[in-house]
Kinemage of the C-alpha trace (Angstrom):
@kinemage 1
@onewidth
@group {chain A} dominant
@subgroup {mainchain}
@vectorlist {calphas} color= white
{ca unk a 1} P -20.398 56.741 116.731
{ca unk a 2} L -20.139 57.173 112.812
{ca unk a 3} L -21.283 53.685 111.152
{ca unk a 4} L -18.965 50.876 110.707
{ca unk a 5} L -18.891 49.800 107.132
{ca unk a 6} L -18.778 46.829 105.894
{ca unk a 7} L -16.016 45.437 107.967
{ca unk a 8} L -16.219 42.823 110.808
{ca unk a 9} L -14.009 42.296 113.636
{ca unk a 10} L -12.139 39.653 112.066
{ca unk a 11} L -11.407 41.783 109.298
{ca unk a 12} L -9.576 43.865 111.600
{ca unk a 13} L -7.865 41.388 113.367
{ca unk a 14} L -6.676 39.648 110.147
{ca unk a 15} L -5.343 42.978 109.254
{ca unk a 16} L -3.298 43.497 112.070
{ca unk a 17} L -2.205 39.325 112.386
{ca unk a 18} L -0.916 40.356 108.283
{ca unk a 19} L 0.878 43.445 108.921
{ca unk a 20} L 4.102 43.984 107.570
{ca unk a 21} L 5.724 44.923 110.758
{ca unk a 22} L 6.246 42.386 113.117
{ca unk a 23} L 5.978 43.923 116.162
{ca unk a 24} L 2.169 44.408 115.213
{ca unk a 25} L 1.867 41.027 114.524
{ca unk a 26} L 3.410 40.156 117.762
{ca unk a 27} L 0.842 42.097 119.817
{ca unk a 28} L -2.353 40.889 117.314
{ca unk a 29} L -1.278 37.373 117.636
{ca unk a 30} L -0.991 37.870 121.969
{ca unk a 31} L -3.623 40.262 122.734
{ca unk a 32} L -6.208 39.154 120.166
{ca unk a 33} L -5.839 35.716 119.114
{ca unk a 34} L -5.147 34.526 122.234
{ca unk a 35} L -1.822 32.746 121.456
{ca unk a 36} L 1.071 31.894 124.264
{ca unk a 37} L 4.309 33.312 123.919
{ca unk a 38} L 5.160 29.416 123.013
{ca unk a 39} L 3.073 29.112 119.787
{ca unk a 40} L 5.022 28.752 116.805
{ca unk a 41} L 3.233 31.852 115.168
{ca unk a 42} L 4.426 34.053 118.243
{ca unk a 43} L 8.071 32.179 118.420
{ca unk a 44} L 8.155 33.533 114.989
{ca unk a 45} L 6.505 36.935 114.908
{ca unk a 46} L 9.272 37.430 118.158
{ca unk a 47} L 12.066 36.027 116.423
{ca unk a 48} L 11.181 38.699 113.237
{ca unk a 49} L 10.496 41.649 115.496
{ca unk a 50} L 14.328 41.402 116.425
{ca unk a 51} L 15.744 41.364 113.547
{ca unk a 52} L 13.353 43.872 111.429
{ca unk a 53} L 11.366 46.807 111.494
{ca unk a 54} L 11.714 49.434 114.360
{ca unk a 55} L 12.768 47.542 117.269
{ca unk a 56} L 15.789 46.606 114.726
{ca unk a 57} L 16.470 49.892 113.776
{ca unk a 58} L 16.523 51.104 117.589
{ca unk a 59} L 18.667 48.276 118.384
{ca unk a 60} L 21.237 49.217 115.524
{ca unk a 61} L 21.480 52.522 117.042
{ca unk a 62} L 22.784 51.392 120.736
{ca unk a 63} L 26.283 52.474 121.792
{ca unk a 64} L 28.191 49.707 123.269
{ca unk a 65} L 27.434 49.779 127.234
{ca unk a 66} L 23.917 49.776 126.697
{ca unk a 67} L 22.811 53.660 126.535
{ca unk a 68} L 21.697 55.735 123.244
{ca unk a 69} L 23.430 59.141 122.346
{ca unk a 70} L 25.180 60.204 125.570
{ca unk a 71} L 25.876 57.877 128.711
{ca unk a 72} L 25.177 61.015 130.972
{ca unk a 73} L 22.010 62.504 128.702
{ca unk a 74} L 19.833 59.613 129.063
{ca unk a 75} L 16.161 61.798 129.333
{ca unk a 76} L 16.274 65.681 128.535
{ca unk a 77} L 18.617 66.704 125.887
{ca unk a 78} L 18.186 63.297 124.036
{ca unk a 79} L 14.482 63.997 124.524
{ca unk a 80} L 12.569 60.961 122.768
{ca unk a 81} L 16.408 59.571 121.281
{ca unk a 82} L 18.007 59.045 124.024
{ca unk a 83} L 18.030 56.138 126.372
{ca unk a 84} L 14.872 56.376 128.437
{ca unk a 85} L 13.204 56.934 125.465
{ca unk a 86} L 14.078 53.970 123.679
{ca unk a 87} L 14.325 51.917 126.562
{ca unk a 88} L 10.261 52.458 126.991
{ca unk a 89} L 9.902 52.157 123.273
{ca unk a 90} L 11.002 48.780 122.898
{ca unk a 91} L 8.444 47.750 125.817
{ca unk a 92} L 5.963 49.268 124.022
{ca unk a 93} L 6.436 47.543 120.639
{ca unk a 94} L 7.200 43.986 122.942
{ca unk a 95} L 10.627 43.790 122.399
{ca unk a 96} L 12.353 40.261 123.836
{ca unk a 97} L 13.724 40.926 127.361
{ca unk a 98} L 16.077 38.153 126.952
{ca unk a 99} L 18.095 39.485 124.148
{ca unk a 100} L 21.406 40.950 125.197
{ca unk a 101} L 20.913 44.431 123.678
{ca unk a 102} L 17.544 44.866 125.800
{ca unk a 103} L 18.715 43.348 129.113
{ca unk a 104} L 22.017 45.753 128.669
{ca unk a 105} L 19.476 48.770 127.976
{ca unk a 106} L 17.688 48.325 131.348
{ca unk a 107} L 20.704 47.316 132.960
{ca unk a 108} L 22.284 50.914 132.290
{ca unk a 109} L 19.091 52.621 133.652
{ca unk a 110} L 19.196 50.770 136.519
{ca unk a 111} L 22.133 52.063 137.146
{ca unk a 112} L 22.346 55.709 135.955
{ca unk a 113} L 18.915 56.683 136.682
{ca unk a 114} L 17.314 54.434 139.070
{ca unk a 115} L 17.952 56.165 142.982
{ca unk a 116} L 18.384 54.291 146.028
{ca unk a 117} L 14.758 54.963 147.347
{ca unk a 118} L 13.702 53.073 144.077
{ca unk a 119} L 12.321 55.387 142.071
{ca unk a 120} L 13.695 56.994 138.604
{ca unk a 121} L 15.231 60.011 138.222
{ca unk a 122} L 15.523 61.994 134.927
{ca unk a 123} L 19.204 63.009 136.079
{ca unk a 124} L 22.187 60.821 137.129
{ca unk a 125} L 25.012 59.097 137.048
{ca unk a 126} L 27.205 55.484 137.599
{ca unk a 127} L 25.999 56.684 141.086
{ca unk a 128} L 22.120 56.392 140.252
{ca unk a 129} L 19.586 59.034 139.894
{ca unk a 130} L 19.291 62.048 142.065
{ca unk a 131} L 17.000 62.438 144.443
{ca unk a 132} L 15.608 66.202 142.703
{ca unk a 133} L 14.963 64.689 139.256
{ca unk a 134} L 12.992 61.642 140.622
{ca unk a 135} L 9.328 61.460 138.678
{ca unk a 136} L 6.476 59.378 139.428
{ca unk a 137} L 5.838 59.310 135.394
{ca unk a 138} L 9.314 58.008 134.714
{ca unk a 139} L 9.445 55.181 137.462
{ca unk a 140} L 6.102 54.203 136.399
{ca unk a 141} L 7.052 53.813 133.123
{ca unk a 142} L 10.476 52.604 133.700
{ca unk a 143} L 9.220 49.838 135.534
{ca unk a 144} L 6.327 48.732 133.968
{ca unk a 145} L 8.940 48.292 130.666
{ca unk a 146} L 11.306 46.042 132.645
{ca unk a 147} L 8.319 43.887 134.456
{ca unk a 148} L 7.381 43.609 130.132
{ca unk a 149} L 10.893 42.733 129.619
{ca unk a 150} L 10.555 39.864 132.678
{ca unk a 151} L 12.132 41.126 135.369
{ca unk a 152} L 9.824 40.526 137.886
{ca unk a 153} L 12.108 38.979 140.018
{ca unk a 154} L 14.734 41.589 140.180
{ca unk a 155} L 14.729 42.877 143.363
{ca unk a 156} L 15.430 46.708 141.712
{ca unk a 157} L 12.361 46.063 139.644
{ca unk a 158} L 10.771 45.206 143.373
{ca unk a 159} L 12.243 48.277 144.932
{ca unk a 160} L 11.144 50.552 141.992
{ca unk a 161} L 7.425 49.179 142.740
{ca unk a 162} L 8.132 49.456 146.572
{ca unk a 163} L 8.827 53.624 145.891
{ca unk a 164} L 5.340 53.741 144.093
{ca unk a 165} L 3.668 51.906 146.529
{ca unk a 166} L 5.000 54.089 149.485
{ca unk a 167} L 5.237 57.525 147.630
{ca unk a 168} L 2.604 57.959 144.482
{ca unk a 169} L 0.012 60.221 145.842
{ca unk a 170} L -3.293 60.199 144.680
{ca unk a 171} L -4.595 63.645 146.207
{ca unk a 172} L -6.623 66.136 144.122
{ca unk a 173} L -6.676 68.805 146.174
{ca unk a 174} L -7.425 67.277 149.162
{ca unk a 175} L -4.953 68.634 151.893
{ca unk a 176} L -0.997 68.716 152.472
{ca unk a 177} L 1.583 66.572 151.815
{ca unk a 178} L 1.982 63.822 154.261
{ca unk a 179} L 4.509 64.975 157.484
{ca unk a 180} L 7.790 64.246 156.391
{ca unk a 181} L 7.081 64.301 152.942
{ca unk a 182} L 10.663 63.962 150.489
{ca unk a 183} L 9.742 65.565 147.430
{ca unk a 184} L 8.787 69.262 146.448
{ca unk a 185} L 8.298 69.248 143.070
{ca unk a 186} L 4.917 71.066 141.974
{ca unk a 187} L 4.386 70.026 138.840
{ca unk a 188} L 4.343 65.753 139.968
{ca unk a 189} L 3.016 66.933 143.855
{ca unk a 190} L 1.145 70.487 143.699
{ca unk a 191} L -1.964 70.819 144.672
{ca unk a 192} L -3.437 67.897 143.130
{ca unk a 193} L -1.046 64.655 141.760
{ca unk a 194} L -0.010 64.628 138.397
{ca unk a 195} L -2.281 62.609 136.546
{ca unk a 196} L 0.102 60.934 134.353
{ca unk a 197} L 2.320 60.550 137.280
{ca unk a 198} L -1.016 58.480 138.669
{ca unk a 199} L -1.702 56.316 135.129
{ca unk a 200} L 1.673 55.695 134.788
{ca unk a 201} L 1.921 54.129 138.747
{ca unk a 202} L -0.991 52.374 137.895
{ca unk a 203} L 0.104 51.266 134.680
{ca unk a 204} L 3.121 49.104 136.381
{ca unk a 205} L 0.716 47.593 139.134
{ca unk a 206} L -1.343 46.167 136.133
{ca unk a 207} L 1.461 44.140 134.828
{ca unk a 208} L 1.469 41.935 138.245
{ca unk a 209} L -1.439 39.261 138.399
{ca unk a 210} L -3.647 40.358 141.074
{ca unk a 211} L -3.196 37.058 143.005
{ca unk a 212} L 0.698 37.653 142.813
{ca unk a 213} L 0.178 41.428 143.960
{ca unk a 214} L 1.067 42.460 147.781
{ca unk a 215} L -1.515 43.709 150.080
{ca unk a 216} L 0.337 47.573 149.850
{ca unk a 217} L 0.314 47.188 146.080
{ca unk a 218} L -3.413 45.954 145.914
{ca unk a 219} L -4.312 49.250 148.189
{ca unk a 220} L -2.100 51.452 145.926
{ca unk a 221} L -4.384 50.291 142.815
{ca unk a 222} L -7.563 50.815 144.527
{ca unk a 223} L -6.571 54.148 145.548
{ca unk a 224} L -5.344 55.231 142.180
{ca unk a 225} L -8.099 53.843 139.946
{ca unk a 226} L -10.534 55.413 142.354
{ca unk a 227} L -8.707 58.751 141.989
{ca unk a 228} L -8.646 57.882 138.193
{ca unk a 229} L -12.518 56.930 138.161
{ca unk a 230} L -13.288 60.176 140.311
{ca unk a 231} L -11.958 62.044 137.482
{ca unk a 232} L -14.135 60.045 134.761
{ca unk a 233} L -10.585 59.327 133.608
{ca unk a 234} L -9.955 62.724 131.753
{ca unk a 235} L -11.780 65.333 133.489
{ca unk a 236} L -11.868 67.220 135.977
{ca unk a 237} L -12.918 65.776 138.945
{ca unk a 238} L -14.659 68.584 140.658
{ca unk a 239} L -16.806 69.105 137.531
{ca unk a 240} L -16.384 66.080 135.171
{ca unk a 241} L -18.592 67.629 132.183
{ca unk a 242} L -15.174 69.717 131.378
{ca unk a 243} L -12.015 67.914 129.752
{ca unk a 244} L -9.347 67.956 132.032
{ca unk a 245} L -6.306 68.153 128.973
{ca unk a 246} L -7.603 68.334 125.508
{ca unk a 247} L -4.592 66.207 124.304
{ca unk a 248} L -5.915 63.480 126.338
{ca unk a 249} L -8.994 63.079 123.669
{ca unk a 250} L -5.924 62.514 121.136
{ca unk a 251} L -5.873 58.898 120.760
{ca unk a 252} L -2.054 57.814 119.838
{ca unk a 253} L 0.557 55.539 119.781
{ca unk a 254} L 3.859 55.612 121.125
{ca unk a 255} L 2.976 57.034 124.781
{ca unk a 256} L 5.697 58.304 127.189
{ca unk a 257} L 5.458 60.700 129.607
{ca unk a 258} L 1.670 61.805 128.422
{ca unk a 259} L -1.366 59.798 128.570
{ca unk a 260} L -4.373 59.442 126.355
{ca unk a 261} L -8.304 58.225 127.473
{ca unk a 262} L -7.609 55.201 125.383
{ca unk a 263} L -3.786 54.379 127.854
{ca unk a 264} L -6.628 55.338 130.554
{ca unk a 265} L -9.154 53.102 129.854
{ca unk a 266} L -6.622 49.992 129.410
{ca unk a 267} L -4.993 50.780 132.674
{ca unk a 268} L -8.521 50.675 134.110
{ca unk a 269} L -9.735 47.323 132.746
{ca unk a 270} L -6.593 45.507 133.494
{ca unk a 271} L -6.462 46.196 136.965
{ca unk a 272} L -10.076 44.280 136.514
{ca unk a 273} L -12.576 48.058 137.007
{ca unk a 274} L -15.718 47.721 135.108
{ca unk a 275} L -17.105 51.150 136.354
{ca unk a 276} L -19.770 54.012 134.922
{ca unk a 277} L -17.310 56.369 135.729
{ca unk a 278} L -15.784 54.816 132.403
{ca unk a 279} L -18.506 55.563 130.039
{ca unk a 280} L -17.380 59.020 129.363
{ca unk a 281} L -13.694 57.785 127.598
{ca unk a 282} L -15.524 54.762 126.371
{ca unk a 283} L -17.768 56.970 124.378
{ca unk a 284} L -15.234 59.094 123.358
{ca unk a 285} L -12.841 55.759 122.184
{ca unk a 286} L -16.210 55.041 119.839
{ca unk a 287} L -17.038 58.271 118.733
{ca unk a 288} L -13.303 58.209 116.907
{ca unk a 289} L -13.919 54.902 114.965
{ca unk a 290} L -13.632 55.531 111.111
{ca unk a 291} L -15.759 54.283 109.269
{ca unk a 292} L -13.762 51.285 108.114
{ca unk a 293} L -13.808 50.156 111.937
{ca unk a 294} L -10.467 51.376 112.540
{ca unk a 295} L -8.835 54.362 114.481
{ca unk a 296} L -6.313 57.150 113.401
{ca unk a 297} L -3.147 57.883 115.270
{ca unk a 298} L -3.373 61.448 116.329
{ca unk a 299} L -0.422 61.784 118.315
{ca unk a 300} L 2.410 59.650 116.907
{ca unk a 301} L 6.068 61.293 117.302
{ca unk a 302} L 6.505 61.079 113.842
{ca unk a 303} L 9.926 62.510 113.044
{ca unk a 304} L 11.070 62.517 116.723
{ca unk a 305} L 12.198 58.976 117.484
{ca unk a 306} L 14.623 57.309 116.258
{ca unk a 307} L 12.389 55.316 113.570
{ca unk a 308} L 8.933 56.517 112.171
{ca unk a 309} L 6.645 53.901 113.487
{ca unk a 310} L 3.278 55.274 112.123
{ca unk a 311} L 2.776 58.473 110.575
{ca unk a 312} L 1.012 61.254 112.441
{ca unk a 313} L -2.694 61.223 111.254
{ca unk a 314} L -2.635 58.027 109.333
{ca unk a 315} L -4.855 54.660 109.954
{ca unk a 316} L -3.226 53.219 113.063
{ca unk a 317} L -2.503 49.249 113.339
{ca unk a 318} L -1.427 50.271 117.078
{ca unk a 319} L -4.268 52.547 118.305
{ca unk a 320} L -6.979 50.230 116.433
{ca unk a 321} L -4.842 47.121 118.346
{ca unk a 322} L -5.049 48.669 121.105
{ca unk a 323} L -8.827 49.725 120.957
{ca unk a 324} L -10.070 46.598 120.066
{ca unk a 325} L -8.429 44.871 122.880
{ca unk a 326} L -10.171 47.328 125.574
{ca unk a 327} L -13.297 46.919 123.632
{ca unk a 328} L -13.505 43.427 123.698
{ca unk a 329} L -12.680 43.020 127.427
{ca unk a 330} L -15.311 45.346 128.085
{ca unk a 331} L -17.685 43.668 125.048
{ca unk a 332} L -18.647 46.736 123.723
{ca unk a 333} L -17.791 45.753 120.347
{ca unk a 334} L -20.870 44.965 117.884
């Protein structure tokens, strides 16, 4: 990695605990300072987030009923605008599940897009999503954004986790689809599974404590980290010296639908994995430290959403935040 100049850890986090947007402070003040959602510092940084910076602007954009641009156009036209878009951004940034204006948000996707097997479809209507346009990605991401907005206990948030536990595949060309398999779409179930569709999956398992996590959903992360780990994370698994996606080296911040090695890695160590399979993406998370101990944001949907949140190429608050917190949990900072 280049050398670190200069510039300690604390540094860092005091950066990020003093930025002026509040949803960064939010995250700084939970994920590195250690602070309960009941501090005053956090009561505060939550009460700002709402009411400035991007999760505002987002917010000031809803239509009344919940939904973003169209009610019926909630993922492909209104690609990164619309409502599944947003809906996952405000997770992202820690938006307040309680508020109104969030709650209504999931509450339409629920409806529109969530199908009656559980899972999320990309098409839909006051019906629910249809059973063609269900994606692993999108119910992985769909839920893990409600369980962040507290809905643990809804038993649609249950059901959605229920579909991934009983129909996220973790084969890499390994054999056919199970007998009686539902879905036949190639690019999420092909010859290998999608491996965003897998991270994603994943991604929502990590949100439940392990103690509070069923004996199916326990399985399902074993399986898919292992299928994760096989793969040193971004590779190929049948020959892991060559990069599976080169975008996946492309450390950013928003995610969606695409992953990154760094969105790998904290999957990984939150579902507890402390593995060598992982040295690969932790090398690679190290090699792209500047040398002011901070990290760029290559991939940041500047332009596309419906507010800039960091500019594409620019030192990242986010992916540093991010980094940092992975580093620490695996102490590989100096």
């Amino acid at each position: 990695m280049p050398p670190v100049e200069s510039i300690s850890e604390r540094d860092l986090v005091n950066w990020l605990v003093s930025s002026h947007d509040p949803t960064v402070r939010l995250a700084a003040l939970k994920e590195l300072e250690g602070f309960g959602d009941s501090e005053p510092e956090v009561v505060k940084a939550q009460r700002e987030s709402m009411k400035t910076g991007p999760i505002s602007k987002i917010l000031s954009k809803q239509c009344p009923g919940g939904f973003w641009e169209k009610e019926e156009d909630f993922y492909i036209n209104s690609k990164y605008k619309g409502t599944v878009w947003n809906v996952n951004l405000l997770a992202q940034l820690g938006a307040d599940g309680s508020d109104p204006r969030v709650r209504s948000a999931a509450e339409f996707l629920l409806k529109w897009s969530q199908h009656e097997s559980g899972g999320f479809g990309y098409h839909g209507s006051a019906e629910g999503g249809t059973t063609a346009s269900l994606l692993p990605c999108l119910t992985g991401n769909l839920v893990w954004s409600m369980l962040r907005f507290g809905m643990k206990d809804d038993a649609r948030v249950q059901s959605g986790l229920d579909w991934i536990v009983k129909y996220q595949r973790f084969d890499d060309n390994e054999g056919a689809a199970p007998k009686g398999w539902p879905y036949k779409r190639e690019d999420c179930w092909g010859k290998h599974s999608c491996h965003m569709g897998v991270v994603k999956s994943l991604k929502a398992i990590s949100v439940i404590p392990p103690d509070e996590r069923s004996i199916d959903q326990n399985r399902a992360a074993y399986a898919g980290a292992e299928h994760m780990l096989k793969h040193h994370l971004y590779k190929r698994s049948h020959d892991p010296a060559v990069i599976a996606k080169t975008r996946w080296t492309q450390l950013g911040f928003p995610l969606f639908w695409d992953t990154d090695a760094l969105e790998m890695l904290e999957v990984i160590t939150d579902l507890g994995y402390r593995d060598e399979r992982m040295e690969d993406a932790i090398d690679l998370l190290l090699s792209k430290r500047m040398p002011d101990g901070s990290w760029k944001n290559e991939r940041s949907y500047s332009g596309r959403l419906l507010t800039t949140i960091e500019k594409q190429g620019a030192r990242s608050q986010w992916v540093t935040l991010k980094a940092l917190v992975v580093l620490r949990k695996l102490d590989r900072l100096d």
